[in-house]
C-alpha positions as CSV (number, residue, x, y, z in Angstrom):
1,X,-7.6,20.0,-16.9
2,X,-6.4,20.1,-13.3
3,X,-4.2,18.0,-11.9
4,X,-5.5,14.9,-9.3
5,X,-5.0,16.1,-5.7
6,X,-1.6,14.0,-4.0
7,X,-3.6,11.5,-2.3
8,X,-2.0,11.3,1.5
9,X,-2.7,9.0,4.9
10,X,-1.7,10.7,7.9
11,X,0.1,8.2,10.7
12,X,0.4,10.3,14.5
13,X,-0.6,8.8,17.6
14,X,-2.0,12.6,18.3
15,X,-5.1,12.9,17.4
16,X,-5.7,16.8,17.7
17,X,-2.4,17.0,15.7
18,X,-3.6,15.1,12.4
19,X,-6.7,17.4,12.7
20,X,-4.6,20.5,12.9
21,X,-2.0,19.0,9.8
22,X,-5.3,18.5,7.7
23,X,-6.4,22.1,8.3
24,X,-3.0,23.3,7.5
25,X,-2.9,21.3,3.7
26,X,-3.3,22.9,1.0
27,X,-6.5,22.2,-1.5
28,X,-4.7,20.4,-3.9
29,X,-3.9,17.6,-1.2
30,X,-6.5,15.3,-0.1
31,X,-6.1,13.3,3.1
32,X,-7.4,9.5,2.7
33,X,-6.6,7.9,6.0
34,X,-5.4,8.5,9.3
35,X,-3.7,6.6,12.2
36,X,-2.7,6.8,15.8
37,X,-0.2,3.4,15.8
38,X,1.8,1.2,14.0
39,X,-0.7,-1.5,13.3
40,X,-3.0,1.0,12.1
41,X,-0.5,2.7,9.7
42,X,0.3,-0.7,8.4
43,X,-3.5,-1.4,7.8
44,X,-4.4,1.9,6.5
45,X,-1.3,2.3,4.3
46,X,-2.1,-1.1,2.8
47,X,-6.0,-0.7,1.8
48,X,-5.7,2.7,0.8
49,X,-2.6,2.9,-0.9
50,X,-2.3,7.2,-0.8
51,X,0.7,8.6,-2.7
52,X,2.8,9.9,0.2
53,X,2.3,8.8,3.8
54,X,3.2,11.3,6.2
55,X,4.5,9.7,9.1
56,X,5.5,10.3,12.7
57,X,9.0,8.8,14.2
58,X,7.6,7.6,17.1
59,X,4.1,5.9,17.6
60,X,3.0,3.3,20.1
61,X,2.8,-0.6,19.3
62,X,4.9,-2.9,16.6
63,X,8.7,-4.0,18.1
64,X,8.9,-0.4,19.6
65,X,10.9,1.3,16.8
66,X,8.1,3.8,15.7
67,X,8.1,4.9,12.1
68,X,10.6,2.3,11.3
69,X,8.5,-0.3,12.0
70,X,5.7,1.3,10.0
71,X,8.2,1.6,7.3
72,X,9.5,-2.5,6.9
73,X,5.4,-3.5,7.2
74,X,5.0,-1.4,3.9
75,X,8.4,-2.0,2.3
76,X,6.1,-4.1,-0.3
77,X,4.7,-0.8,-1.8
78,X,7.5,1.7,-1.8
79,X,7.4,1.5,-5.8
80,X,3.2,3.3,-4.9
81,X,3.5,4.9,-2.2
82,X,6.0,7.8,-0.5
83,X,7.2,8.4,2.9
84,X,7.9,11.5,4.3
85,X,8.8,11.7,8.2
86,X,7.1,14.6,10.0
87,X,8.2,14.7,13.7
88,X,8.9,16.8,16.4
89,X,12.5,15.0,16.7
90,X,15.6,16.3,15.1
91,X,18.0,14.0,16.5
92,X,20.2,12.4,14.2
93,X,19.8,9.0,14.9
94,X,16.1,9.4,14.2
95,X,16.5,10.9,11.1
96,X,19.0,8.2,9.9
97,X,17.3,5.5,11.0
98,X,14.0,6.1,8.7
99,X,16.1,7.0,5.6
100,X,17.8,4.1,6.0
101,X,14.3,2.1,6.4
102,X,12.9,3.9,3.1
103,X,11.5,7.8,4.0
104,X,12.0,9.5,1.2
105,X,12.7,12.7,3.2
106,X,12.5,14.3,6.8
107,X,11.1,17.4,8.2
108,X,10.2,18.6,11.6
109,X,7.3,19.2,13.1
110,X,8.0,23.9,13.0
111,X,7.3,23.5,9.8
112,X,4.3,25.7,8.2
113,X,1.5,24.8,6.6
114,X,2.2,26.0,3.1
115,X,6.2,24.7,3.3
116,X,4.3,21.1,4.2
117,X,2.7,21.2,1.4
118,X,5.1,21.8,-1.0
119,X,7.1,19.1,0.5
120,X,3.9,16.7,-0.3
121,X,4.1,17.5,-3.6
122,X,7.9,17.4,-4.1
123,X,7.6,14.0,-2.2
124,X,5.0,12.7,-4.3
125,X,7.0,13.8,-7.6
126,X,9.7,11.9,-6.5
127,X,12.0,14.2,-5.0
128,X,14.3,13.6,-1.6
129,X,12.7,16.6,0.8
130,X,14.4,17.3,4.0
131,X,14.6,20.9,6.9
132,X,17.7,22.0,6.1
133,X,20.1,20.9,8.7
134,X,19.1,17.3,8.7
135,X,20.1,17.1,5.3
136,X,23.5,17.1,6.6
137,X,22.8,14.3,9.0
138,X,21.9,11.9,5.9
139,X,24.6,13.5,4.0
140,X,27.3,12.5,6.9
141,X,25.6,9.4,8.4
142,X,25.7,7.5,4.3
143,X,29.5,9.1,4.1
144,X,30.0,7.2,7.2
145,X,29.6,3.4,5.1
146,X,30.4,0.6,7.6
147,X,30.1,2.6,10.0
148,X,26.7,3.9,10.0
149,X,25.1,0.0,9.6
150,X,27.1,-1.0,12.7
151,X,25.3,2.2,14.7
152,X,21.9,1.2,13.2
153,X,22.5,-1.7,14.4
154,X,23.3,-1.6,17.8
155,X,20.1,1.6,18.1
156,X,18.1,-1.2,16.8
157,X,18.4,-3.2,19.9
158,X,16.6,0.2,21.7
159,X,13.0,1.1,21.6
160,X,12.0,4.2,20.6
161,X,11.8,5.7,24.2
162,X,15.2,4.5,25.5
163,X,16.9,6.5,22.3
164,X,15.5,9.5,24.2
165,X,16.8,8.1,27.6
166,X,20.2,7.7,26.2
167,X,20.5,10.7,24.4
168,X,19.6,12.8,27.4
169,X,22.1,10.8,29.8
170,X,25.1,11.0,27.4
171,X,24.7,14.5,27.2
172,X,25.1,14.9,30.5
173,X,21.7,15.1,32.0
174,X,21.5,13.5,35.5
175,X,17.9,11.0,36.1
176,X,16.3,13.4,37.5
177,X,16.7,16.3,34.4
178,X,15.8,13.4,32.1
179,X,12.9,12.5,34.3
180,X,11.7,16.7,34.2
181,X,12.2,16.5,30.2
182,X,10.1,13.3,29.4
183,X,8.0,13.9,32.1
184,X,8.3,10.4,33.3
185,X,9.5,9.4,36.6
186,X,13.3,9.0,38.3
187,X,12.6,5.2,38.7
188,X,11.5,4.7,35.3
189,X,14.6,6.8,33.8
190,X,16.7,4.8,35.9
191,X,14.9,1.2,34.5
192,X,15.6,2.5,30.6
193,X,19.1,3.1,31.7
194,X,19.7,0.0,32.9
195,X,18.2,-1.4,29.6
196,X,20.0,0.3,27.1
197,X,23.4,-0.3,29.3
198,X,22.7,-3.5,29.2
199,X,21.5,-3.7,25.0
200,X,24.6,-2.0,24.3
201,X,27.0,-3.7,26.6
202,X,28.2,-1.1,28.5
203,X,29.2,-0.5,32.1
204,X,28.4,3.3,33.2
205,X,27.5,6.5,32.2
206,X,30.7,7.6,31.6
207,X,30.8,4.8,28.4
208,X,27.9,5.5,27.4
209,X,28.2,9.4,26.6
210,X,31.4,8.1,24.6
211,X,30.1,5.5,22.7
212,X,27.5,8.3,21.8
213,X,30.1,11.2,21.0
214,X,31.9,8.6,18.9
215,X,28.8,7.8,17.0
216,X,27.8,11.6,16.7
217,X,24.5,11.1,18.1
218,X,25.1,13.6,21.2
């Protein structure tokens, strides 16, 4: 007898992306669901209950922290249901942050169509699943202890799009770089700035690429 297909909603605010991931599955994975936001994902997740949810870091709506938020408006079914993060991002922080919320593993978005679907099934069997380097980032980040809760805490107080901000500043980019990368504009990098200088209590640029380095999110 063959085995049941692993049963899998898809949560990405791109629309011609979920249509390419569901191309790319393999036969022995059936897609149940799909949606663009966080409310959706929360709906979805709930009435279908699929066996893994693959699931973007960051997607319009909720309190602005993405997958996260996805991920503590399901926390009631982790013992049915699996989460593995598929996003373009391979920052740290990111990665860390939906671990810590209940992912069950990470990969970015390069991967290929047959790796994906392995990492469905190993997902969906139970196993931890992550692209190889940001297995060290989970590895370090848990290491970390105290540490680590007091970082998620303070990233917490940032939405989804002034991670990105901050990240880009500390690392030396000036507004107008940052502006070119997001493709936003110079006023609206220099509004998210002022917000996440402001959320984290610091008083220039210059304390906010350290408060990053010393975090290890650069």
């Amino acid at each position: 007898m063959s085995q049941d297909p692993v049963r899998v909603v898809i949560v990405d605010d791109h629309r011609m992306f979920r249509s390419g991931v569901i191309a790319e599955l393999e036969s022995d994975i059936s897609v149940i669901g799909q949606a663009g936001t966080v409310e959706e994902a929360i709906a979805v997740i709930g009435a279908k209950t699929p066996d893994v949810v693959l699931l973007d870091v960051h997607l319009p709506g909720g309190d602005g922290h993405g997958g996260v938020d996805v991920l503590r408006g399901s926390a009631h079914l982790f013992e049915d249901v699996q989460f593995l993060a598929l996003s373009v991002s391979d920052a740290a922080e990111d990665v860390v942050a939906v671990v810590r919320a209940g992912a069950r593993g990470y990969v970015t978005k390069a991967i290929s169509g047959a790796e994906l679907s392995d990492a469905v099934r190993r997902v969906a069997g139970g196993d931890a699943v992550f692209s190889p380097r940001l297995a060290g980032f989970v590895l370090d980040a848990f290491a970390a202890g105290v540490e680590v809760a007091t970082t998620d805490d303070e990233l917490d107080r940032l939405s989804a799009r002034e991670r990105e901000v901050m990240r880009l500043i500390a690392r030396g980019f000036t507004y107008r770089e940052a502006a070119s990368e997001l493709f936003i504009s110079v006023k609206t990098i220099e509004t998210h700035v002022s917000a996440v200088l402001r959320k984290l209590q610091l008083s220039s640029r210059h304390e906010l690429t350290s408060w990053a380095a010393a975090r290890r999110l650069l």
